[in-house]
N, C-alpha and C positions, 0 to 999 in steps of 0.2 A: 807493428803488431796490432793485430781487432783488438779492442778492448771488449773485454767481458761484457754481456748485457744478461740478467738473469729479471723475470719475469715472476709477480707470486702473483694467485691468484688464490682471494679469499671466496667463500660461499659463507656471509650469516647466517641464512635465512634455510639452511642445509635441509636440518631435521625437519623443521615444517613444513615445507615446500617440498620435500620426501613425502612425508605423511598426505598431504594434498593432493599428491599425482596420483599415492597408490587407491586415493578413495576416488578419484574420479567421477566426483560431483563436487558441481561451485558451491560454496561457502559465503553467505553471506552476513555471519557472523564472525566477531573477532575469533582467530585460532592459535595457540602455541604448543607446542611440546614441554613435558613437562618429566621430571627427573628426583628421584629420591636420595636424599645426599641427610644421611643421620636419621633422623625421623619426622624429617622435612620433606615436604614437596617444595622444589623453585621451577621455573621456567629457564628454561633450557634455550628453547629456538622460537621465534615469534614471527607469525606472518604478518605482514605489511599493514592492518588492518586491526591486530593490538596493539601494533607499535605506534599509529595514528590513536589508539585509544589511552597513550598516556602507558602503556607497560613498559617494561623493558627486563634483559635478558637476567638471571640470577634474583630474580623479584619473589618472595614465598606467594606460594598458589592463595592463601588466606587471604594476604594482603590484592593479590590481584584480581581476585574474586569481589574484593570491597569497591575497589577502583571499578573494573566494569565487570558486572552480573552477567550478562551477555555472553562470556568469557566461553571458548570451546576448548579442552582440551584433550588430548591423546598421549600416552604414555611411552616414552621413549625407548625406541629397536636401537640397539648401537649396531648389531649386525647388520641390519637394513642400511643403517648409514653408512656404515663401510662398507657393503659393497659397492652402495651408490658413490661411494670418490672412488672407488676402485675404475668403477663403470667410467666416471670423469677422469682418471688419469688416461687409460687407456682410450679416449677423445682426444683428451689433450695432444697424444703422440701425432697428432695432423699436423702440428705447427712445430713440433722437435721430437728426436729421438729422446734427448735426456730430460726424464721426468720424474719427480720426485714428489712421495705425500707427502703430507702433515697435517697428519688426524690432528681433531676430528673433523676439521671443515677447510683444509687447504691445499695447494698445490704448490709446487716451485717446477717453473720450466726455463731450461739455458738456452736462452736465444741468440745467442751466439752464431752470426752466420744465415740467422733463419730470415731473418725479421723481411728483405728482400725481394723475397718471394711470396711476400702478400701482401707486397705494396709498401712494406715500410713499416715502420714500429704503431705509428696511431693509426694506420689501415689495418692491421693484425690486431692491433684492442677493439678497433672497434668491430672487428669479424668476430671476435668471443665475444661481445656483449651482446650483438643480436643472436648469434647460436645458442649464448644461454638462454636468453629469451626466450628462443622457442621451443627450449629443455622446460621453463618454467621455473628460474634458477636467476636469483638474484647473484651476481658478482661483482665483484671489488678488486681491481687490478691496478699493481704498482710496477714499474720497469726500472729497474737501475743497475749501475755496475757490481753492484753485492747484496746477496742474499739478505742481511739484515736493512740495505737501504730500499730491496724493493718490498721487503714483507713491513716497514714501519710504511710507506708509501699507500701502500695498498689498503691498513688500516686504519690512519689514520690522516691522511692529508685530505680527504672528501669531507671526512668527520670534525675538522679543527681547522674548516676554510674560515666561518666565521670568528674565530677566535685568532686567529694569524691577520687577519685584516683589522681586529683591534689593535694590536700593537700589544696588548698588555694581556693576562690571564684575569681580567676582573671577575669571570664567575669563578673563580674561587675566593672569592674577598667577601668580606662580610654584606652584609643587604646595604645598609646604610652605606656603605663606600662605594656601592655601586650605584648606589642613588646620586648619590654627590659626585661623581666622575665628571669631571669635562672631557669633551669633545676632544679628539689631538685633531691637529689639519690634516689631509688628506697625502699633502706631503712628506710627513714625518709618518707615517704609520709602519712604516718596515717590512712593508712587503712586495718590493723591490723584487729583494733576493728573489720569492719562491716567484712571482712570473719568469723573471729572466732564467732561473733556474729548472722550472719544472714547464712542461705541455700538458696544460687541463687538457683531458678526456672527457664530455657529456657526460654522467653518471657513473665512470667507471675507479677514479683515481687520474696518479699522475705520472706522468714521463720523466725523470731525472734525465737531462740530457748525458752524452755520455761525456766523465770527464767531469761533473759539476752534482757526484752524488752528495758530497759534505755540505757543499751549498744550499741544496734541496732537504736537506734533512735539521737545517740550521731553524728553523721555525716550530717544527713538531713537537709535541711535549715527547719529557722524558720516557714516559711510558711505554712510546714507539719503537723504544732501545730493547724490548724482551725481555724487562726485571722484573723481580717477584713484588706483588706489592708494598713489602715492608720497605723498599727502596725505594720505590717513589716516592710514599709518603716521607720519608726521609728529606729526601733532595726536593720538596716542594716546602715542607718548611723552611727551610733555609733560604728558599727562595728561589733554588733552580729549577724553572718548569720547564724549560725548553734546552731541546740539543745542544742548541747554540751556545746557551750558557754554560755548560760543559766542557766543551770543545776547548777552551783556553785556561782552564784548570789544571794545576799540576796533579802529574796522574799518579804520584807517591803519596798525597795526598787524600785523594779521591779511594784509593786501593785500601788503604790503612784504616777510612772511616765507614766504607760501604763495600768492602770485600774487593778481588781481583774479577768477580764473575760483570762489575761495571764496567771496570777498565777491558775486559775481555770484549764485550759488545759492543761497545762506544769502539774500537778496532775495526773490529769485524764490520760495522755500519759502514763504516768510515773507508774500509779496504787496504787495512794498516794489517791485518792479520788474516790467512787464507780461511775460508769457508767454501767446502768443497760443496756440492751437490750430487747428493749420492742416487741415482735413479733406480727406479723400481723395478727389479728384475718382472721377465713373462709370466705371468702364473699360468702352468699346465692346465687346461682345463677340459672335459671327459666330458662328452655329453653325447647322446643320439635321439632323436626326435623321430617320432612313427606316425604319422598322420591314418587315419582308419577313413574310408568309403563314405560308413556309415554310425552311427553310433551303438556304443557296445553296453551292456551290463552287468554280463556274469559273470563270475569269478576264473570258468573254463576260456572265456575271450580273452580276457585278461592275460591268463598263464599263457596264453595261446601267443600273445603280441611279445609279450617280455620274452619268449624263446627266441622270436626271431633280432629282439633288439641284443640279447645278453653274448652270443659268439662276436658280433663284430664292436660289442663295448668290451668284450673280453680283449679282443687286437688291438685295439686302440691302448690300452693299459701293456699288455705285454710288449708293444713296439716303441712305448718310451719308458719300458724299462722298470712300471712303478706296479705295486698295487693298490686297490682300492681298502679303505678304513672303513670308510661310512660311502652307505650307496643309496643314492636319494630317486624315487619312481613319481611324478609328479604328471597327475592324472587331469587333463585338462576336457572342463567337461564344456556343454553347447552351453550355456547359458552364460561361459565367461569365469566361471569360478574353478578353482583347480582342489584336487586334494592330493595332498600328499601325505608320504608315509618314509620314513628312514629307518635304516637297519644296521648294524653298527660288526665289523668282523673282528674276531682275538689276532690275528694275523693278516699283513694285507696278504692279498691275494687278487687273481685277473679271474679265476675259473670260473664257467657258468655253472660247474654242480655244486658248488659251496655260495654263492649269492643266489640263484636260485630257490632253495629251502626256506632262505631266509624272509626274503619277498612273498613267497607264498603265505607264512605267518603271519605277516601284517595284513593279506590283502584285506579279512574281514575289516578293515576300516578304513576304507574306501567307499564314502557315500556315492554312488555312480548320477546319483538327483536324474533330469531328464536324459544321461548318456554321457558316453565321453568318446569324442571324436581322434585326441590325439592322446597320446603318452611320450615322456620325457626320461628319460635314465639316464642321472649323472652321479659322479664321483666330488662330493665337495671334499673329501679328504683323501688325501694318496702319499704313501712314501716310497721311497726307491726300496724295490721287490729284491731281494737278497737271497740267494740259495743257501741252504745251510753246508757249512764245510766241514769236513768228515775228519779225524782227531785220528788219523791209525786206519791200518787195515781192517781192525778189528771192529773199528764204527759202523766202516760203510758195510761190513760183511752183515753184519746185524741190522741195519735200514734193506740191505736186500731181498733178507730172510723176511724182515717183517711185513716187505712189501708196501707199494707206494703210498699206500694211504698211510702208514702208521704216526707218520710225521705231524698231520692233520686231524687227526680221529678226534682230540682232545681239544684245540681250536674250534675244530667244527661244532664241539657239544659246546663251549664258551659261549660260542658267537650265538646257537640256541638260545642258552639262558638268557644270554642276554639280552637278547631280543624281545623275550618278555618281560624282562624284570631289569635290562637297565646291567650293560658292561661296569657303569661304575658299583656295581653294587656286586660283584665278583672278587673277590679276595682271595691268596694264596699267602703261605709263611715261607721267608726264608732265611737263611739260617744264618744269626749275628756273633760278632766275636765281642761275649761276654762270660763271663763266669757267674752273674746273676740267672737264677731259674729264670723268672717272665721276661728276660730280656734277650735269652740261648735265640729267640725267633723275631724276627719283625714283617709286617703285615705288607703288601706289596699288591697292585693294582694285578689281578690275573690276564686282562687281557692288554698287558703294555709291562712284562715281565716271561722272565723265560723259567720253567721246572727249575730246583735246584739240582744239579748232579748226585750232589751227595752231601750227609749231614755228619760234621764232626761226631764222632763218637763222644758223652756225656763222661766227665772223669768219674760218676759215680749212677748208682741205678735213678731216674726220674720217672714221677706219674705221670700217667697216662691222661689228665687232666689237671691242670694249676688256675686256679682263680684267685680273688682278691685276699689278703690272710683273714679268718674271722678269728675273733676270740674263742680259747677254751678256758670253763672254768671249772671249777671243785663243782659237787653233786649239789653242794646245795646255793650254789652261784656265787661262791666267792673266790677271792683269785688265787690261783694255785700258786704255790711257793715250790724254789726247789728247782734245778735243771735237771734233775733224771726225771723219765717219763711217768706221768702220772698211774697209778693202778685203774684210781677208777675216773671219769673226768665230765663232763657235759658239753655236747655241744649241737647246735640245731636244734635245740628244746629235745635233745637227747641223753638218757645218761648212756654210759660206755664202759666197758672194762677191757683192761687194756691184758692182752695172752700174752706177746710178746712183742719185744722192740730191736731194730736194727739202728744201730749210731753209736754215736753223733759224728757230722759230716757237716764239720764248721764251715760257714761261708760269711765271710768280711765285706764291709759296704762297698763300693767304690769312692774313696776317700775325695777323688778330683771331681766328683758330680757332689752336690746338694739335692738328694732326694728323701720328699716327705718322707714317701712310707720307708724308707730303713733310716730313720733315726732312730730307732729303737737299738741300735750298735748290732754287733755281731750276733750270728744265729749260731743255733746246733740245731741239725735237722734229722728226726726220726723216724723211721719206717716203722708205727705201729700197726698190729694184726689186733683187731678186738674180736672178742667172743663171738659177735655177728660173721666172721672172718671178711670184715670191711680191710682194707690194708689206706690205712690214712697216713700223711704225709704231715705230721707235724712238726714245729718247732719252738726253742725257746729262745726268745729274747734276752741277751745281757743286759739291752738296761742303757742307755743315751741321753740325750734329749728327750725321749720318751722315756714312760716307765717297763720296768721289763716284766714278764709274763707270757703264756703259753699261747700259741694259735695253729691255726690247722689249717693248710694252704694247698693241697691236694689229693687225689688218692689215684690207687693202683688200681689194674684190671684184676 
């Protein structure tokens, strides 16, 4: 049987050499990407050029701004970055079918079978390290019989050459011990293993040959194994810095003092336990390009090209079935610059009269600058387009009466609003199973929610408006005594006289929740009329955890 050969391929250098391609001018300044994490900036991704200036990755921007002044940075897109491994996985597919991320800067590909048909396993690295090259993309590739032996490979055998050819871990020892070290001889040094073991690659990592992954991974530090810091640190006091050291430890042991998630990895490295590699399905992706003669700028040319792009971006969406969410128009002008505009729909949908409308709404923001030669319309968001299915003859009789738009009329205002003001900012209520007033409803996304059908009937009359309870007090602002309704009472820097009262219509907390506002215990709820004929929705506290006393928590129409 082939033995397995799996393939990771790291990118450090991801986000900044992102950011570098898209500016598309040399840099002759140190450059990194940088990330806010609490109310800190660190460096994130660092180009080859901080990293010669003494930075390095997780370092706070203060700190590396002291170190070198010179310092350039740019603020971290993770959407940029993923599409850009997305863009690299779908590369990768040259050299295999099965291809697997791992955000935010790697690959796993099974070579399995492939390696072959480009010469062999070190003719196939080193065809991805000149191609990244000419991406502009630093990479780090490891090959071994198991996922965890090539992804520790890949990160760590280029990086811990020099530290494997001591023999020992001296730069984690104190200065002074490292000052006093002697020399071992060249024969004693212990690295034996990883020649015979591994095929150095020129700048890329290493080759585990096949059959001699545990071999190869016997030098690495621990780290290489995928633990959370607090187990390294762990296992380096003690004095296990490397794989190898592990490797002959009882694993009942090991499990009981640093969890089963070591003994799980040190497996999986090793090929003691299956690690599958789960490849990344096709992403559908919608798009139609219109190249123009000449350059265009008015907003009539405009509607004029999106007519003829939106029927066959309409077929493209109906013939696999999905519709579009969000529909991006990306206006590429002569001087290289684009602008774009998105428009977001309460329902997918393929139709050109319902995106349409929507597109015309945005166009005023579209700087057209000296012209725009080409336009773009795609779909970055699509779900599978579903007809609605009809409950009874009585449904569909009633969708026929109302005729074909009725379904949409409400969507289609949605996706309006929202268009200018922002889908998430569209709210609808539906209808919760409480017997608390402010909780009868809960608040639900309108355009990723469907109408409620129908709203349980209320066991008792409720206003027509409920807000937070405020305080009532006595006329001259002290606290009313007493559970029958007050005569006369004050509330909103108002006084009030009470005509008549409808109650009490007891409501009990829910005893399995702990919520502030009803620790006040049980209510009695009144429907008073005052003299203004306001019809106010008061009640009275019995009295809990809090003290009890009168409030007034909505009113009638």
């Amino acid at each position: 049987m082939r033995p397995r050969r799996i393939l990771s391929l790291w990118f450090p250098r991801l986000g900044a050499e992102r950011a570098l391609r898209a500016s598309r001018e040399p840099l002759k300044r140190p450059f990194a990407v940088t990330d806010t994490v609490g109310n800190m900036q660190i460096l994130v991704s660092l180009a080859p050029g901080a990293e010669a200036a003494g930075l390095r990755a997780g370092q706070p921007l203060r700190e590396a701004r002291a170190i070198c002044p010179d310092l350039l940075t740019h603020p971290r897109d993770a959407k940029a970055e993923a599409a850009m491994l997305a863009a690299l996985c779908r590369w990768a597919g040259r050299f295999s079918p099965w291809i697997a991320e791992e955000p935010p800067d790697g690959l796993l590909v099974d070579l399995t079978g492939c390696a072959h048909l480009f010469g062999g396993e070190a003719a196939l690295m080193a065809q991805i390290d000149v191609e990244c090259a000419g991406f502009g993309l630093s990479v780090c590739a490891g090959l071994a019989d198991t996922v965890g032996g090539a992804w520790a490979l890949a990160r760590f055998a280029e990086r811990d050459a020099a530290t494997a050819r001591s023999g020992d871990a001296i730069d984690q020892e104190a200065r002074a011990t490292r000052s006093r070290a002697a020399r071992r001889p060249l024969w004693s040094l212990g690295n034996s293993t990883v020649q015979a073991d591994t095929a150095p690659v020129d700048g890329m990592g290493r080759i585990a040959l096949p059959g001699r992954t545990r071999a190869a991974l016997d030098p690495l530090p621990v780290a290489a194994l995928r633990l959370e810091p607090e187990a390294v640190a762990g296992l380096t006091r003690l004095g296990w810095r490397r794989i190898g050291d592990l490797a002959g430890q009882p694993r009942a042991a090991l499990a009981r003092r640093f969890g089963r998630e070591l003994v799980r990895r040190l497996d999986q490295a090793f090929g003691l336990e299956p690690e599958p590699v789960s490849p990344t399905g096709p992403t559908p992706r919608f798009a139609l390009r219109l190249s123009l003669p000449d350059p265009i700028g008015l907003e009539e040319d405009l509607m004029a090209a999106i007519d003829r792009l939106l029927p066959e971006f309409a077929a493209q969406l109906a013939k696999a079935g999905r519709g579009a969410r969000q529909v991006r128009l990306e206006a590429l002008r002569c001087d290289g610059q684009a602008a774009v505009i998105e428009v977001g729909l309460a329902r997918p949908g393929a139709e050109p009269d319902r995106i349409r409308p929507l597109l015309a709404l945005k166009l005023g923001g579209i700087d057209a600058g000296p012209g725009i030669d080409a336009l773009r319309l795609s779909a970055p968001r699509t779900e599978p387009f579903r007809t609605r299915q009809h409950e009874g003859r009585v449904d569909a009789a009633d969708d026929v009466s109302a005729g074909p738009a009725a379904g949409t009329a409400l969507d289609d205002l949605l996706a309006r609003l929202g268009t200018r003001i922002g889908l998430e900012a569209l709210t609808r209520l539906h209808p919760a199973d409480s017997h608390i007033p402010e909780k009868t409803a809960t608040v639900m996304a309108a355009a990723w929610s469907v109408p409620a059908g129908s709203w349980p009937p209320p066991s008792s009359a409720r206003p027509a408006l409920i807000w937070t309870p405020e305080p009532v007090t006595a006329p001259d602002g002290a606290a009313l005594t007493g559970s029958d309704p007050p005569a006369r009472f004050r509330w909103r820097r108002r006084a009030h006289r009470c005509r008549a009262a409808t109650g009490p219509e007891r409501i009990a907390p829910e005893w399995w929740l702990d919520d502030p506002r009803w620790r006040s215990g049980v209510r009695d709820y009144w429907q008073v009329t005052t003299e203004e004929r306001e019809r106010l929705w008061l009640y009275y506290a019995h009295g809990g955890q809090a003290s009890a006393g009168w409030y007034c928590q909505g009113v009638f129409d």
